[in-house]
N, CA, C and O atoms as a GROMACS GRO file, in nm:
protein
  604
    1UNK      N    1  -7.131  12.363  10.439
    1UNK     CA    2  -7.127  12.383  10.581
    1UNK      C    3  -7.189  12.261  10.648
    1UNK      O    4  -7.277  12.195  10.593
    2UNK      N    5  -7.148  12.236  10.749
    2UNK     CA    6  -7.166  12.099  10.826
    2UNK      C    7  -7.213  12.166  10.988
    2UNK      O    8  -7.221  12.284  11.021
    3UNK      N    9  -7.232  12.080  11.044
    3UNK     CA   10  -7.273  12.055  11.208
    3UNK      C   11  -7.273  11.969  11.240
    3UNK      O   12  -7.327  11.886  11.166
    4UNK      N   13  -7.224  11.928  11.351
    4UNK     CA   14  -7.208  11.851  11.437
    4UNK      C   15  -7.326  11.842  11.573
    4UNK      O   16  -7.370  11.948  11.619
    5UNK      N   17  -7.355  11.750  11.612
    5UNK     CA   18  -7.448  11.751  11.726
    5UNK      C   19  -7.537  11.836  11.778
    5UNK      O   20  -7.565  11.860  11.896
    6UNK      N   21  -7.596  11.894  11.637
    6UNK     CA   22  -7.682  12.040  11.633
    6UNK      C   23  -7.802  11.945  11.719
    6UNK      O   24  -7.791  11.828  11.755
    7UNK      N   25  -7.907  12.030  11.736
    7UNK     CA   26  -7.993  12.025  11.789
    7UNK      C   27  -8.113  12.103  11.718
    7UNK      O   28  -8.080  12.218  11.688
    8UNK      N   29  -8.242  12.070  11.684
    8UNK     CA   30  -8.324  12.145  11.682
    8UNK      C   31  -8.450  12.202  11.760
    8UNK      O   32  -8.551  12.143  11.801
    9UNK      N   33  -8.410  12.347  11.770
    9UNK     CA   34  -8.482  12.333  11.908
    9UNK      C   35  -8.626  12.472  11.804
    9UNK      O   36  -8.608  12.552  11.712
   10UNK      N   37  -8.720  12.446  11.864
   10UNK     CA   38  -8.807  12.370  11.887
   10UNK      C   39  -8.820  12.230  11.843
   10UNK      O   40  -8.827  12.226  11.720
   11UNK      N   41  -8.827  12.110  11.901
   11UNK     CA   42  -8.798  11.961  11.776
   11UNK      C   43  -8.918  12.006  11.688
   11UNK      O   44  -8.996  12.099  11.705
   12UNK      N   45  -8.908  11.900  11.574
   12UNK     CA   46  -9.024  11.932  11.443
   12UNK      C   47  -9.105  11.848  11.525
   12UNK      O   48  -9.057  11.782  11.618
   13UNK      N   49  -9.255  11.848  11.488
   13UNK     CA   50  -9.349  11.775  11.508
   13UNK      C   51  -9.415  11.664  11.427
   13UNK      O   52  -9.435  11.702  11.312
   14UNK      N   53  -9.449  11.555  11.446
   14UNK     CA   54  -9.515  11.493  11.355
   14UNK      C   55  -9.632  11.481  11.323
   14UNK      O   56  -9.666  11.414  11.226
   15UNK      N   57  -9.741  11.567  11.425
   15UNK     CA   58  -9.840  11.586  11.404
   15UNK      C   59  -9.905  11.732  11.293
   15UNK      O   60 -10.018  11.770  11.260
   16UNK      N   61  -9.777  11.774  11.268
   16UNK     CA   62  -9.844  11.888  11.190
   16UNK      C   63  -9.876  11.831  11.057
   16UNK      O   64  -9.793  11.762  10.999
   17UNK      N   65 -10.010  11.862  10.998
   17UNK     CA   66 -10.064  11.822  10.872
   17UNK      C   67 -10.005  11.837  10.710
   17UNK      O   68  -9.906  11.910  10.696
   18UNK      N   69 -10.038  11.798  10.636
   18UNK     CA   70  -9.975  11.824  10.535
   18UNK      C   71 -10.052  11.889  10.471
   18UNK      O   72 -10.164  11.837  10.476
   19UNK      N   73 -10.049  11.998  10.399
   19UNK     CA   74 -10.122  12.066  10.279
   19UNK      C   75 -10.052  12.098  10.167
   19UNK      O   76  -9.942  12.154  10.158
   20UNK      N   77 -10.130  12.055  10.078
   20UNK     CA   78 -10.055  11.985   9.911
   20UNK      C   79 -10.191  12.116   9.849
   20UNK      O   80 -10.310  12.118   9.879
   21UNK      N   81 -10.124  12.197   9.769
   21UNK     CA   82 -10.229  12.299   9.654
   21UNK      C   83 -10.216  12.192   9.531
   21UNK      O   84 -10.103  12.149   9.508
   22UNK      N   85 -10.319  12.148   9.456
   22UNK     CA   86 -10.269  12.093   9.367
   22UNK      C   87 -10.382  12.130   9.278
   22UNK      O   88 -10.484  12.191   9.310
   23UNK      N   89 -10.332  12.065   9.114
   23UNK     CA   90 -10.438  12.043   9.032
   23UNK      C   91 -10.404  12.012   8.916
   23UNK      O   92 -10.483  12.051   8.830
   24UNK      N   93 -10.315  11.956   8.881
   24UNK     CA   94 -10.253  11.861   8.805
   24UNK      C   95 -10.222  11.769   8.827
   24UNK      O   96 -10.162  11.749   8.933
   25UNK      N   97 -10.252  11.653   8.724
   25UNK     CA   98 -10.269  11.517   8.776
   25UNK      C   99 -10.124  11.448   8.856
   25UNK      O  100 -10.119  11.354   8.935
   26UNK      N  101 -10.024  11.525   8.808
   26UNK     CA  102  -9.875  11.433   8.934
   26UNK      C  103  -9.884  11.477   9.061
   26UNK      O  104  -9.860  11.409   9.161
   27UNK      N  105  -9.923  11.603   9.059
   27UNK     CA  106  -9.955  11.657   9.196
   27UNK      C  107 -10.048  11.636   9.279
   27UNK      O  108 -10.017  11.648   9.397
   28UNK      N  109 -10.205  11.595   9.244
   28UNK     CA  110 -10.283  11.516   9.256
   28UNK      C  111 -10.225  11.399   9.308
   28UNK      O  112 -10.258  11.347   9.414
   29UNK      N  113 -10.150  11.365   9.244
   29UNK     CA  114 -10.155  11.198   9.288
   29UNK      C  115 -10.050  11.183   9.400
   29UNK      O  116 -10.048  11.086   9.476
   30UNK      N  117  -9.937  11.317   9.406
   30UNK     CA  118  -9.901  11.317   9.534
   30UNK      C  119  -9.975  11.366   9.661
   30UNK      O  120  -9.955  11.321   9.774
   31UNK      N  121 -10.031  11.428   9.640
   31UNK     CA  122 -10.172  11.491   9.729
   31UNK      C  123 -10.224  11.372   9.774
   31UNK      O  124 -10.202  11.355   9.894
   32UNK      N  125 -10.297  11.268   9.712
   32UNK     CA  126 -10.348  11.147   9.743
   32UNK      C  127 -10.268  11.071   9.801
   32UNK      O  128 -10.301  11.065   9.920
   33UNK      N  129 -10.156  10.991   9.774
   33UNK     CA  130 -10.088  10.969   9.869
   33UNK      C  131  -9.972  10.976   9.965
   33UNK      O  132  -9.892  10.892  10.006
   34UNK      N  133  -9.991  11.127   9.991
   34UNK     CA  134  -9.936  11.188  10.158
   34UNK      C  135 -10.004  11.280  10.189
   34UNK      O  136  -9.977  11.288  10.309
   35UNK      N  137 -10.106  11.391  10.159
   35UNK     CA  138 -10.131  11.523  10.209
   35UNK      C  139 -10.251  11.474  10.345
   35UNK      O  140 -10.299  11.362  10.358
   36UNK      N  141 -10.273  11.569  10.416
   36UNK     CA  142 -10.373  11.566  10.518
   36UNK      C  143 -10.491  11.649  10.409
   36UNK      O  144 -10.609  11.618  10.392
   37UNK      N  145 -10.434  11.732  10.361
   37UNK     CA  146 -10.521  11.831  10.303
   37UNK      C  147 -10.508  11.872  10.198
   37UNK      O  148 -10.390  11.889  10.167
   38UNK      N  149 -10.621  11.911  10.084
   38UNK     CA  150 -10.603  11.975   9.942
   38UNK      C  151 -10.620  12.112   9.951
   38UNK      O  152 -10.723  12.152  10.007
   39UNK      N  153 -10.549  12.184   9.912
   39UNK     CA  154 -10.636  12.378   9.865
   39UNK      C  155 -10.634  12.346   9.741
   39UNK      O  156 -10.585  12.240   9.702
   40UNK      N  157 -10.697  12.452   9.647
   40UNK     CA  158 -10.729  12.496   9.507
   40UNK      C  159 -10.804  12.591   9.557
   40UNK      O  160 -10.891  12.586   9.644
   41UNK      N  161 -10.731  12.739   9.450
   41UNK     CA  162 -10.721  12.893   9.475
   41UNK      C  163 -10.747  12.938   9.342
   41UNK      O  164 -10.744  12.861   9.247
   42UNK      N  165 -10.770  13.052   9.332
   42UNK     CA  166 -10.860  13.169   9.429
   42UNK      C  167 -10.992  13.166   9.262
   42UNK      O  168 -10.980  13.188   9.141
   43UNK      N  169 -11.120  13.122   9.365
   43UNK     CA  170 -11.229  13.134   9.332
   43UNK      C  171 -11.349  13.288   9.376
   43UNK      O  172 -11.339  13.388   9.447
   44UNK      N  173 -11.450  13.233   9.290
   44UNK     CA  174 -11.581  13.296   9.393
   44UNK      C  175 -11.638  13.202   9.446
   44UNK      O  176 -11.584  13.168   9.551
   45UNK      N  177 -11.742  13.135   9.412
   45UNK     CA  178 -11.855  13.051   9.421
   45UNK      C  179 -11.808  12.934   9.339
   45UNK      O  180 -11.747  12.951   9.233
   46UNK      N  181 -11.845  12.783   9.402
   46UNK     CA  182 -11.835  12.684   9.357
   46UNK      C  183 -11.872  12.699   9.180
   46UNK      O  184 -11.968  12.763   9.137
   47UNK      N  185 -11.766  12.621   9.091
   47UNK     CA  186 -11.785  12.620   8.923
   47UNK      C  187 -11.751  12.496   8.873
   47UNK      O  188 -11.699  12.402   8.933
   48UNK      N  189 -11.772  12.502   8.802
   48UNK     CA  190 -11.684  12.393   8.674
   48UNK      C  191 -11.561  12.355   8.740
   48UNK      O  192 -11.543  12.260   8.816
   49UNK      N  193 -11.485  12.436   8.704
   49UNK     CA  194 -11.320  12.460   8.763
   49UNK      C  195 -11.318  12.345   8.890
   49UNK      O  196 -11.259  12.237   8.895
   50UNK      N  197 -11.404  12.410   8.988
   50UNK     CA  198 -11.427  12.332   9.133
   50UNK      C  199 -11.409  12.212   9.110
   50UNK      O  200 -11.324  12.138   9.159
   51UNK      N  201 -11.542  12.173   8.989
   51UNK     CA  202 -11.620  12.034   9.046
   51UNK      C  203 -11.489  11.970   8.950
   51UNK      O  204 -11.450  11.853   8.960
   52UNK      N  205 -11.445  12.048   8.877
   52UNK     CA  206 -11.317  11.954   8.813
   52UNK      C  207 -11.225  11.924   8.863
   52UNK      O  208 -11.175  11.821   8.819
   53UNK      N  209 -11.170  11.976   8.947
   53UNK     CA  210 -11.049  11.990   9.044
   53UNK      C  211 -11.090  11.876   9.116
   53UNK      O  212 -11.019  11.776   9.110
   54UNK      N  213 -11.199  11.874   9.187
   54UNK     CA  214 -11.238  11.778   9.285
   54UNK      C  215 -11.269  11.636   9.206
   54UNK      O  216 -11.242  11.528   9.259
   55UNK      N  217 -11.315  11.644   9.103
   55UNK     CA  218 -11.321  11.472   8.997
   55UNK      C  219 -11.216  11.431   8.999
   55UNK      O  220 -11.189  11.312   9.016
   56UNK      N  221 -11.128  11.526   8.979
   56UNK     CA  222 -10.905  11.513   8.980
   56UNK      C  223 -10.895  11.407   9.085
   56UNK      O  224 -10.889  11.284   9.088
   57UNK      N  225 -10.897  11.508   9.171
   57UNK     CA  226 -10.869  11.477   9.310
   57UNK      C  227 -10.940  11.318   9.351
   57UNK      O  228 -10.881  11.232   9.415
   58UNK      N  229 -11.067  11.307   9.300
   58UNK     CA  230 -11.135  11.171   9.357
   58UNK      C  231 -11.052  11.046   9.268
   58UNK      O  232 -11.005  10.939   9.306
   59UNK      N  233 -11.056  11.110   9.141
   59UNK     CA  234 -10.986  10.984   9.085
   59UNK      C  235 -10.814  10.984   9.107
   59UNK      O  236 -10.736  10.898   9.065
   60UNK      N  237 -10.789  11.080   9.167
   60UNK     CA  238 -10.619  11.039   9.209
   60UNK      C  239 -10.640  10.925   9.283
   60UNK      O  240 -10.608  10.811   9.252
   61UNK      N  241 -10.731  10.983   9.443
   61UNK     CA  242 -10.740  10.925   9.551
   61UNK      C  243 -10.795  10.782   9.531
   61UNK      O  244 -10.754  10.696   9.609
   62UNK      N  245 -10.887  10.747   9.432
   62UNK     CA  246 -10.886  10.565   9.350
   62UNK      C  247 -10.804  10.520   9.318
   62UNK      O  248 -10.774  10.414   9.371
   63UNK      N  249 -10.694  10.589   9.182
   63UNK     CA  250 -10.578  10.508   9.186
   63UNK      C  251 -10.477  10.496   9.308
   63UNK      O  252 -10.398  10.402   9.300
   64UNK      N  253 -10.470  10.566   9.402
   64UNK     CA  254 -10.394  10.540   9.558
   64UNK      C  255 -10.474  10.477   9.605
   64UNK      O  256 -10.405  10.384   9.647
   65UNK      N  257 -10.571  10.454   9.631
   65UNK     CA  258 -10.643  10.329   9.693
   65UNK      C  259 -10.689  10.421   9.798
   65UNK      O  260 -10.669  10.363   9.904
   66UNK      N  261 -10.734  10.525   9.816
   66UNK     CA  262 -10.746  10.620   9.975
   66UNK      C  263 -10.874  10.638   9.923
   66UNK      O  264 -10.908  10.635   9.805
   67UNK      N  265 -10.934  10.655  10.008
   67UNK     CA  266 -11.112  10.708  10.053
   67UNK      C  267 -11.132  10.850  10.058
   67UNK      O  268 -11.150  10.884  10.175
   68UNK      N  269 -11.138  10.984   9.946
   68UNK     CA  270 -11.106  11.100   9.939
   68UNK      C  271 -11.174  11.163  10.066
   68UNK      O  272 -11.133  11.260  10.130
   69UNK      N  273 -11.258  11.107  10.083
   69UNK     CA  274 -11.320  11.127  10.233
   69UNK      C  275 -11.244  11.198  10.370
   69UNK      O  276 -11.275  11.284  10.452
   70UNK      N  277 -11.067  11.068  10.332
   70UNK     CA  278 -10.995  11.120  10.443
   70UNK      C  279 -10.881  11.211  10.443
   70UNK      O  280 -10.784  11.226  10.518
   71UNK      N  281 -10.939  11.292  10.292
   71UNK     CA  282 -10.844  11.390  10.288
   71UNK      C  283 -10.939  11.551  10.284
   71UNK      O  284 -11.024  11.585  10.202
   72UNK      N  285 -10.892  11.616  10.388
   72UNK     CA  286 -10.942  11.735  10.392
   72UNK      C  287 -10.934  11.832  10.288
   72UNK      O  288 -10.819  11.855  10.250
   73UNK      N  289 -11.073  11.928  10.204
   73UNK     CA  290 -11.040  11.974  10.111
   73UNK      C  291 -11.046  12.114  10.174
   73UNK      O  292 -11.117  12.139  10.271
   74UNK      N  293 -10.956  12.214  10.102
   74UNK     CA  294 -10.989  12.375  10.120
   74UNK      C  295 -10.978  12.413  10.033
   74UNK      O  296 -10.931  12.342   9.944
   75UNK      N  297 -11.020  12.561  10.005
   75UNK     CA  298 -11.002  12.639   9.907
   75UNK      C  299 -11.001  12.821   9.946
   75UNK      O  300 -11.064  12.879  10.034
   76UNK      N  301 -10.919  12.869   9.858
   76UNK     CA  302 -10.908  13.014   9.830
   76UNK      C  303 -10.991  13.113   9.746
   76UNK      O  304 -10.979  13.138   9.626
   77UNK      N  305 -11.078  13.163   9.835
   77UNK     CA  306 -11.161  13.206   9.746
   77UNK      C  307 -11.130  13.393   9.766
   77UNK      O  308 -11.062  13.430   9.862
   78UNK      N  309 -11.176  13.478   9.686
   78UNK     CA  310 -11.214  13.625   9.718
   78UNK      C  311 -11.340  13.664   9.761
   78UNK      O  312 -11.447  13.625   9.716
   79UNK      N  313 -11.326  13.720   9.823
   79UNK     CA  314 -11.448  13.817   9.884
   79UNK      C  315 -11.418  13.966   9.871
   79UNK      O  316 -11.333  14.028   9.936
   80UNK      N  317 -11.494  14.012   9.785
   80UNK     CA  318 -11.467  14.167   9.768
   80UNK      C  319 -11.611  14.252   9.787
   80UNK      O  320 -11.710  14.213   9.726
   81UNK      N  321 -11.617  14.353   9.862
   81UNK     CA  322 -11.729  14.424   9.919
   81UNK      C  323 -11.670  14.525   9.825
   81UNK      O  324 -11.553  14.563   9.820
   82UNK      N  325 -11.781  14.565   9.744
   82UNK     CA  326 -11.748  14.701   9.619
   82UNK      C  327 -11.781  14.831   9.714
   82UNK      O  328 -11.721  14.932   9.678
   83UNK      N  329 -11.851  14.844   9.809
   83UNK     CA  330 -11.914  14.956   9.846
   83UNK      C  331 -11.768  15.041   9.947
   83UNK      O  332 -11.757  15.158   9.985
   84UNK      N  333 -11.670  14.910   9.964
   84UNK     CA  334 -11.555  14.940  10.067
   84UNK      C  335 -11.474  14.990   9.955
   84UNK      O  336 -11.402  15.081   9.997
   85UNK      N  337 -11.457  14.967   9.829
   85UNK     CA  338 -11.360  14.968   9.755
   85UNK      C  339 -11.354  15.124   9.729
   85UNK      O  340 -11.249  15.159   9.676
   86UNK      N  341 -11.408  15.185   9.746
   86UNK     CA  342 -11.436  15.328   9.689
   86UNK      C  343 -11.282  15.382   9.801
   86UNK      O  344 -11.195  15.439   9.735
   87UNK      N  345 -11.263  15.373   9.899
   87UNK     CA  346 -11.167  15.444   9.916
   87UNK      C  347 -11.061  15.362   9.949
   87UNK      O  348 -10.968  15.394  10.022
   88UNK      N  349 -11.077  15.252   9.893
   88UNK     CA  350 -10.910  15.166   9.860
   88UNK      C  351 -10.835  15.197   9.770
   88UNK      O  352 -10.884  15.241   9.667
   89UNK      N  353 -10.675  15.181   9.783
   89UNK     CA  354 -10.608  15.198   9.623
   89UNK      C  355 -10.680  15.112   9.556
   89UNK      O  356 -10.747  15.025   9.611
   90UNK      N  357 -10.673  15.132   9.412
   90UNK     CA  358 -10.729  15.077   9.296
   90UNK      C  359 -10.621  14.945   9.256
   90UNK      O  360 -10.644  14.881   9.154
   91UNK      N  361 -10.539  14.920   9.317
   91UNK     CA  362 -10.426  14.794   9.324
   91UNK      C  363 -10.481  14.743   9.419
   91UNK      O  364 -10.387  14.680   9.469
   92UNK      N  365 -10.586  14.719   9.495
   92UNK     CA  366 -10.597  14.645   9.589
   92UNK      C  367 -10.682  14.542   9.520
   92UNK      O  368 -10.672  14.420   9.540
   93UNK      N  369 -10.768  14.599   9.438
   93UNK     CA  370 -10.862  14.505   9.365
   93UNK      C  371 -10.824  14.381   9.285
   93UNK      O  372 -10.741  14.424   9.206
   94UNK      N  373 -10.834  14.293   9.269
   94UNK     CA  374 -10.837  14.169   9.158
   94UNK      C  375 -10.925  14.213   9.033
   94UNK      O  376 -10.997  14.312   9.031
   95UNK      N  377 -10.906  14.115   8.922
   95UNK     CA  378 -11.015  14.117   8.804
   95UNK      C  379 -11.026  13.920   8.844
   95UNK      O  380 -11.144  13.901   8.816
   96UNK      N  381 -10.997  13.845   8.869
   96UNK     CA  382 -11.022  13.709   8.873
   96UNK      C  383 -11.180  13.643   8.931
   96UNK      O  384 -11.240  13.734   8.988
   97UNK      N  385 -11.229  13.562   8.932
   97UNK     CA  386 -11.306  13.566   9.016
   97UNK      C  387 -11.347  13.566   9.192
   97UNK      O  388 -11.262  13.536   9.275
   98UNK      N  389 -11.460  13.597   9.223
   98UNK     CA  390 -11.464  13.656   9.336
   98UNK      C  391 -11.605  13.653   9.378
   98UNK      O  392 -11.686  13.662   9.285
   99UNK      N  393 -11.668  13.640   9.536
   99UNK     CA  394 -11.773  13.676   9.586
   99UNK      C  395 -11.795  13.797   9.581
   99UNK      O  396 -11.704  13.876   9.609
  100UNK      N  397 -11.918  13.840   9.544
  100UNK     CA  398 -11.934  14.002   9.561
  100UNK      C  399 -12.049  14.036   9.625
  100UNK      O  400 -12.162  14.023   9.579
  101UNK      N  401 -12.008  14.094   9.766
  101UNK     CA  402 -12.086  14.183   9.859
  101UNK      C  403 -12.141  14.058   9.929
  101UNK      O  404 -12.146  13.940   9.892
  102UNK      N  405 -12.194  14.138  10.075
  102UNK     CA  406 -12.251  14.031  10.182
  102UNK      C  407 -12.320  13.898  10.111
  102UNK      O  408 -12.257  13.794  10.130
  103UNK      N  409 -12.425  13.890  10.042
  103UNK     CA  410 -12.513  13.802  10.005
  103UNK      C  411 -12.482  13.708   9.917
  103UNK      O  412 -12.532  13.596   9.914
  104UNK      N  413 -12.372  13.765   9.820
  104UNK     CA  414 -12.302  13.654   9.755
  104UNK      C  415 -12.192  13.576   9.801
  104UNK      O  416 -12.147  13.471   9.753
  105UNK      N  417 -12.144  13.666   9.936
  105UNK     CA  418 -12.024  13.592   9.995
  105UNK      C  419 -12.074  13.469  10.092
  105UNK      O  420 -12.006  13.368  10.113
  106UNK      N  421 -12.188  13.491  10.141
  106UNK     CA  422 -12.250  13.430  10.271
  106UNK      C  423 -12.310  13.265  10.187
  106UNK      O  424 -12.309  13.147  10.225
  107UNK      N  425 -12.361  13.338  10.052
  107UNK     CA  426 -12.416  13.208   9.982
  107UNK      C  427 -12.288  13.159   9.922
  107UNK      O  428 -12.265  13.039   9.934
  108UNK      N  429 -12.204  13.231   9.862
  108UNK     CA  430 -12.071  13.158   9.850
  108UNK      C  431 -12.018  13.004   9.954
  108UNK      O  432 -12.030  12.885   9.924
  109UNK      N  433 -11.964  13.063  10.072
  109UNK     CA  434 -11.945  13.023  10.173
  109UNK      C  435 -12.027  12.908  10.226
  109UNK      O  436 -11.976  12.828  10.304
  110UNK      N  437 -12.160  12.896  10.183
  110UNK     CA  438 -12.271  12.789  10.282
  110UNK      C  439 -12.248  12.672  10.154
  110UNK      O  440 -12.261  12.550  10.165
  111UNK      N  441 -12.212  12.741  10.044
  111UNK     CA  442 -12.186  12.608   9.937
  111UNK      C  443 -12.064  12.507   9.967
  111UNK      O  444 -12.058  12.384   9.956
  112UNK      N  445 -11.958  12.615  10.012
  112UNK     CA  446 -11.843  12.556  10.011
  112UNK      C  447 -11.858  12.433  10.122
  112UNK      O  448 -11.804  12.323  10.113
  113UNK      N  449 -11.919  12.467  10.196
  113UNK     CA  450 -11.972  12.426  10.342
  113UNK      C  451 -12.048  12.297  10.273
  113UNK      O  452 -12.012  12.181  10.289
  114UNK      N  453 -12.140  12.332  10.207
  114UNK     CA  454 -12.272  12.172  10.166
  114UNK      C  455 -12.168  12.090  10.102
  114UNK      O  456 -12.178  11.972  10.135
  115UNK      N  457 -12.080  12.113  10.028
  115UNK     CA  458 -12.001  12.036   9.990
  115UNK      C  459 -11.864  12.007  10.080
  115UNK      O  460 -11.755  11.982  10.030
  116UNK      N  461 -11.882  12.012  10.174
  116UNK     CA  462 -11.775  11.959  10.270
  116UNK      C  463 -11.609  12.002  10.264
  116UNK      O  464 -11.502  11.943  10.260
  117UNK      N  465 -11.650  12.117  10.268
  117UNK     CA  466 -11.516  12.172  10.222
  117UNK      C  467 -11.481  12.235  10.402
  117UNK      O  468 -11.544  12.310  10.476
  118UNK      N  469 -11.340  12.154  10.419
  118UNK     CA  470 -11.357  12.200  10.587
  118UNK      C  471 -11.280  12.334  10.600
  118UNK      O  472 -11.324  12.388  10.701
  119UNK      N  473 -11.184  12.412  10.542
  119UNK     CA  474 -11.160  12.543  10.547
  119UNK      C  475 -11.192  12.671  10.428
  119UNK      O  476 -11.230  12.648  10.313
  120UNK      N  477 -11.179  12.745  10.459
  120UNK     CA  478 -11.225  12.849  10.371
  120UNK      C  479 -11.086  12.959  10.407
  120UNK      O  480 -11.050  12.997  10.519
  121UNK      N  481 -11.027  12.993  10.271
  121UNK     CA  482 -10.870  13.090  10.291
  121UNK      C  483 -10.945  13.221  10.176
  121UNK      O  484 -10.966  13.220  10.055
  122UNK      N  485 -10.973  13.350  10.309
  122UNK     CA  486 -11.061  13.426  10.204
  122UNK      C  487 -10.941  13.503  10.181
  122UNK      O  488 -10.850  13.511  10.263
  123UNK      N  489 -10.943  13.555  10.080
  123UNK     CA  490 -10.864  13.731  10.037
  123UNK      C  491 -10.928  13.833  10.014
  123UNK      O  492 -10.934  13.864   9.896
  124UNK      N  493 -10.992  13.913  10.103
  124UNK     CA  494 -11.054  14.038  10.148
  124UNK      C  495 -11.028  14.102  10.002
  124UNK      O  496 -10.939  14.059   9.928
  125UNK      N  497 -11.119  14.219   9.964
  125UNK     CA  498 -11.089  14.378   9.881
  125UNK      C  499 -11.206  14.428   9.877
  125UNK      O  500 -11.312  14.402   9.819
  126UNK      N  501 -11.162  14.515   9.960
  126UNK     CA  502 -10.990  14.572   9.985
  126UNK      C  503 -10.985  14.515  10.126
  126UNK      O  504 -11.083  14.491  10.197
  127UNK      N  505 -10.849  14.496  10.159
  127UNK     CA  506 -10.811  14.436  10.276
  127UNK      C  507 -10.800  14.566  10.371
  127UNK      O  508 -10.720  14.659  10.379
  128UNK      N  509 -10.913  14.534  10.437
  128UNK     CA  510 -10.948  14.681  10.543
  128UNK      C  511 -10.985  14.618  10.710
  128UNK      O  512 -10.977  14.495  10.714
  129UNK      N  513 -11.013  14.664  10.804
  129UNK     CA  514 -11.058  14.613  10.947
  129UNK      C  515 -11.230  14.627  10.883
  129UNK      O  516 -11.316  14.561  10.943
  130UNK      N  517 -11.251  14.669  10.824
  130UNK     CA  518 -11.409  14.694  10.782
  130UNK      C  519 -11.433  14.535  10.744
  130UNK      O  520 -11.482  14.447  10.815
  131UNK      N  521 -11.380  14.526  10.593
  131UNK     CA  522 -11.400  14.385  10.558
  131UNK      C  523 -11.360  14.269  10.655
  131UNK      O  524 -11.431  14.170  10.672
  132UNK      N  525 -11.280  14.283  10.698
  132UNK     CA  526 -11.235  14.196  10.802
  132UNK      C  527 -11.373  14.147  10.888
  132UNK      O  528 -11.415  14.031  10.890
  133UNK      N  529 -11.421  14.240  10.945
  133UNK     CA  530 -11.535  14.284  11.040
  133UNK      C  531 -11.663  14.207  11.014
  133UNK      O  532 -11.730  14.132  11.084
  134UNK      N  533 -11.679  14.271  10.832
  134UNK     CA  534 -11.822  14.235  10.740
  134UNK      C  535 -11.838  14.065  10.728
  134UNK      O  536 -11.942  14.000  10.731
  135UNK      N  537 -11.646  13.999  10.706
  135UNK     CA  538 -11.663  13.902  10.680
  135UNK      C  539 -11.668  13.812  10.814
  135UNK      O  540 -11.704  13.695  10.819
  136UNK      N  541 -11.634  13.878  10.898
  136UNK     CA  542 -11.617  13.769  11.030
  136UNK      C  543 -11.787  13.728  11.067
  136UNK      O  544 -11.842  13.618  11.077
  137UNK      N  545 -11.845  13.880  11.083
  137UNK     CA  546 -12.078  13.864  11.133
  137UNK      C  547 -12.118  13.787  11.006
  137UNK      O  548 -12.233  13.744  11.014
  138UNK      N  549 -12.064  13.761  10.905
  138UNK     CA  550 -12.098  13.698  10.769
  138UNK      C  551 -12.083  13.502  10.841
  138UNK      O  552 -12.181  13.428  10.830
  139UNK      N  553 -12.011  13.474  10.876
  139UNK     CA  554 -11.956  13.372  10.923
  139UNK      C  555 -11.989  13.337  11.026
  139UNK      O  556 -11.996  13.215  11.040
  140UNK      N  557 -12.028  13.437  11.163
  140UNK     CA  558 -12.077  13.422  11.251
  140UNK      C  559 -12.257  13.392  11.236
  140UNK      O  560 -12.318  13.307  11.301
  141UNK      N  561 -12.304  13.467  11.154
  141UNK     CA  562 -12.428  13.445  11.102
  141UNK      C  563 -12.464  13.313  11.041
  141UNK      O  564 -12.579  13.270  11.057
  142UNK      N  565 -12.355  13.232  10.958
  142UNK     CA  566 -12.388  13.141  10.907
  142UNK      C  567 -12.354  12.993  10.963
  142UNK      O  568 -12.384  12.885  10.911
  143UNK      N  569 -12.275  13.020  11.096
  143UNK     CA  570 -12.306  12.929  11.229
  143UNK      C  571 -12.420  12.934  11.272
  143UNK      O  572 -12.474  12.823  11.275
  144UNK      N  573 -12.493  13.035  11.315
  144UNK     CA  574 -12.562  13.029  11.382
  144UNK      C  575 -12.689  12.969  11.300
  144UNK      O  576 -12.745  12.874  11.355
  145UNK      N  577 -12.738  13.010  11.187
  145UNK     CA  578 -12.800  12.941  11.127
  145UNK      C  579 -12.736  12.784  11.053
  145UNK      O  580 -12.795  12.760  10.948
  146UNK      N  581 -12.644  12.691  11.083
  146UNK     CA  582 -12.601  12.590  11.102
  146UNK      C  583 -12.628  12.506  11.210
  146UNK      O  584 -12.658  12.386  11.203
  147UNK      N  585 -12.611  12.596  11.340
  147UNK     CA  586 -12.679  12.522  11.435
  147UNK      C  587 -12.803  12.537  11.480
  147UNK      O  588 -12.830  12.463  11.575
  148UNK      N  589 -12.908  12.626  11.435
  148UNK     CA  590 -13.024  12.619  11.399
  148UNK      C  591 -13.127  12.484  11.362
  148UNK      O  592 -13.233  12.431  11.397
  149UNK      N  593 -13.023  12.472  11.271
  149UNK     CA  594 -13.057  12.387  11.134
  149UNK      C  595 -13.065  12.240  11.166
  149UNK      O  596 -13.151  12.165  11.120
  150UNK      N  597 -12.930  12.191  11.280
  150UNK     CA  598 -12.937  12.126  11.331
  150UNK      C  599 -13.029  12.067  11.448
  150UNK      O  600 -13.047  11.945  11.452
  151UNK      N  601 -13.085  12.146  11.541
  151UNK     CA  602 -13.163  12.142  11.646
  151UNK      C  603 -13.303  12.074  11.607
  151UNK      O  604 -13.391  12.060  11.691
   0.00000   0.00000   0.00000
């Protein structure tokens, strides 16, 4: 099928970013030179795994000659509140790793943060307006003690 003098309407943009998931070294090294941004999914708390992914990632960004600096990192982590789970289906849960409950998610989160990680892509369990809720004052809490910290 063909077209003629189509149009795309909305036009594409060129400002929208690129986000590359990677963690293998070809993918890596395309990540390094074109992505705006890295993910690597689904964690709890900074590990091994992490700091390996991210050595990947630094030495892609050397052989491209880029400053990993100017590539934004994120990651996918879980957050699961056990005390919510009691009246979730039992399919809602993961076995992978995961933050568990307020105090591990909040210290989760302030790591991802010390290490300059500029987004955070959580996956709730159970995915409820509760957790939703727990995790948003979790986040809101750990601004506020950010800009605390700063002052």
């Amino acid at each position: 099928m063909t077209a003629k003098d189509a149009v795309l309407l909305p036009p594409a943009r060129p400002d929208i970013p690129i986000l590359i998931a990677a963690k293998r070294p070809r993918m890596l090294e395309l990540t390094a030179r074109y992505a705006d941004a890295w993910n690597l999914a689904w964690f709890g708390a900074p590990d091994e795994r992490w700091a390996g992914a991210r050595e990947g990632l630094a030495a892609a960004c050397a052989a491209a000659g880029r400053d990993p600096a100017t590539l934004e990192r994120t990651v996918g982590v879980t957050a699961r509140y056990p005390d919510l789970l009691e009246a979730a289906p039992a399919e809602s849960v993961g076995d992978g790793p995961a933050l568990i409950g307020d105090e591990a998610i909040a210290a989760g989160l302030a790591a991802y943060a010390d290490e300059d990680t500029g987004h955070v892509i959580a996956a709730l369990e159970p995915t409820t307006p509760e957790a939703v809720a727990r995790l948003a004052e979790t986040v809101r809490a750990l601004r506020a003690r950010s800009r605390a910290a700063v002052v």
